[in-house]
C-alpha positions as CSV (number, residue, x, y, z in Angstrom):
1,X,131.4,-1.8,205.2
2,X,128.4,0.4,205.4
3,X,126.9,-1.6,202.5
4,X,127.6,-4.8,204.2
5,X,125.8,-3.2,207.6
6,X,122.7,-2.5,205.7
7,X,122.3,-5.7,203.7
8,X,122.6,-7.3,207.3
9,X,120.5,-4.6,209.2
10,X,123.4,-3.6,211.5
11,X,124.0,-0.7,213.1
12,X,127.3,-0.4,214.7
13,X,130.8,-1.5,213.9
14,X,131.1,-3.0,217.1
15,X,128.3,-5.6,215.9
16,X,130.0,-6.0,212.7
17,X,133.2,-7.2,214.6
18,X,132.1,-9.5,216.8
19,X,130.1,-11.2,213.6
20,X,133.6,-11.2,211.8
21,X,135.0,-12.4,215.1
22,X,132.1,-15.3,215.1
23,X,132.4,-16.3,211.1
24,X,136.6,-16.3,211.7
25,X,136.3,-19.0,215.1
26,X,133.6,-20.9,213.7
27,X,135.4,-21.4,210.3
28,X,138.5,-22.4,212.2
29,X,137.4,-24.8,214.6
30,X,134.8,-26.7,212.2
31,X,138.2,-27.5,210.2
32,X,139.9,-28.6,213.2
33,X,136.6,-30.4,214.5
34,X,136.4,-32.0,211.0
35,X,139.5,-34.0,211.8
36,X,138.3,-35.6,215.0
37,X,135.1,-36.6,213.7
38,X,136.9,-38.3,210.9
39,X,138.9,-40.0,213.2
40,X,136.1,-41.1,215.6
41,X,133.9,-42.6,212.8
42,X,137.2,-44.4,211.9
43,X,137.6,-42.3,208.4
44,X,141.4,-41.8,208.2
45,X,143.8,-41.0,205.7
46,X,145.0,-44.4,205.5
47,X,141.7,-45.8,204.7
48,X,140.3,-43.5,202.2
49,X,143.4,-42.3,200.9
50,X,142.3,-39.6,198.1
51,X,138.7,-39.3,199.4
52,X,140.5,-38.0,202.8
53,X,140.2,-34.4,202.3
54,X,137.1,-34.1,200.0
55,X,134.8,-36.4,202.6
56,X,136.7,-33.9,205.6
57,X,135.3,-30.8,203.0
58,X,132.3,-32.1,203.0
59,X,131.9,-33.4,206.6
60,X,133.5,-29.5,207.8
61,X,129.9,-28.4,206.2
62,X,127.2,-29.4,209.2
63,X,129.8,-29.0,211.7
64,X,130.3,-25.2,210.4
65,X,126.6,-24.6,210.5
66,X,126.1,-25.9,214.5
67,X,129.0,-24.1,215.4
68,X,127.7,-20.8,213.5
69,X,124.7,-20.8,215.7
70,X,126.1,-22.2,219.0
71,X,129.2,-19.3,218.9
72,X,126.8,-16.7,217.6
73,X,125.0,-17.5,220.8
74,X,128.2,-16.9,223.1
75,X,128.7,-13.8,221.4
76,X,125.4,-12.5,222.1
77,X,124.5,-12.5,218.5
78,X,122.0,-15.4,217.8
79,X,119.3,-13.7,216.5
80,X,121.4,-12.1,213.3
81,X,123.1,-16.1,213.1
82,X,119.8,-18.1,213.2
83,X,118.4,-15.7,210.8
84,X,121.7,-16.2,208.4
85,X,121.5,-19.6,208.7
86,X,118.1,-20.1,207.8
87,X,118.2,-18.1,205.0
88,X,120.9,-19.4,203.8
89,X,120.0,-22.8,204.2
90,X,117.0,-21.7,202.3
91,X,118.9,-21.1,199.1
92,X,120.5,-24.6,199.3
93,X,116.9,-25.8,199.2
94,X,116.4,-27.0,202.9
95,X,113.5,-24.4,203.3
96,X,111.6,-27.5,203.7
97,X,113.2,-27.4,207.7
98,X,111.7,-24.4,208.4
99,X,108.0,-23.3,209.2
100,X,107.2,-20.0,207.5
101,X,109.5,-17.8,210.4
């Protein structure tokens, strides 16, 4: 943990939880959001049959990375989640979104 508090440049365990706290909710619900939006844009299992679950993967993807944000803002911890999710959107090569901050 201590190693995982200085990559992140965190100080206490309490902020450590409540980002565990914010990765385990936003993981969860972006599955179970992934299910409605798949059902709203009228992409069911019926329809697509095998392509179900891999189009609901990759749909759970953009959903995750609002939620990340919008959650890590509830929590009080925006500033360490927008700086995750730029960087790691970075390495995915959508650097291209972001000025030089």
């Amino acid at each position: 943990m201590k190693k995982l508090k200085e990559r992140w440049g965190i100080e206490s365990n309490f902020q450590l939880t409540i980002i565990f706290i914010v990765f385990a909710i936003t993981g969860s619900t972006s599955a179970w959001l992934s299910r409605y939006v798949c059902d709203w844009i009228g992409l069911t299992e019926e329809v697509l049959g095998l392509l179900y679950t891999p189009i609901r993967l990759i749909l759970i993807f953009p959903i995750y990375q609002v939620l990340l944000v919008l959650i890590g803002l509830i929590f009080g911890q925006f500033k360490f989640f927008w700086a995750f999710e730029k960087k790691m959107l970075r390495k995915m090569g959508f650097g291209f979104l972001f000025k030089s901050s």
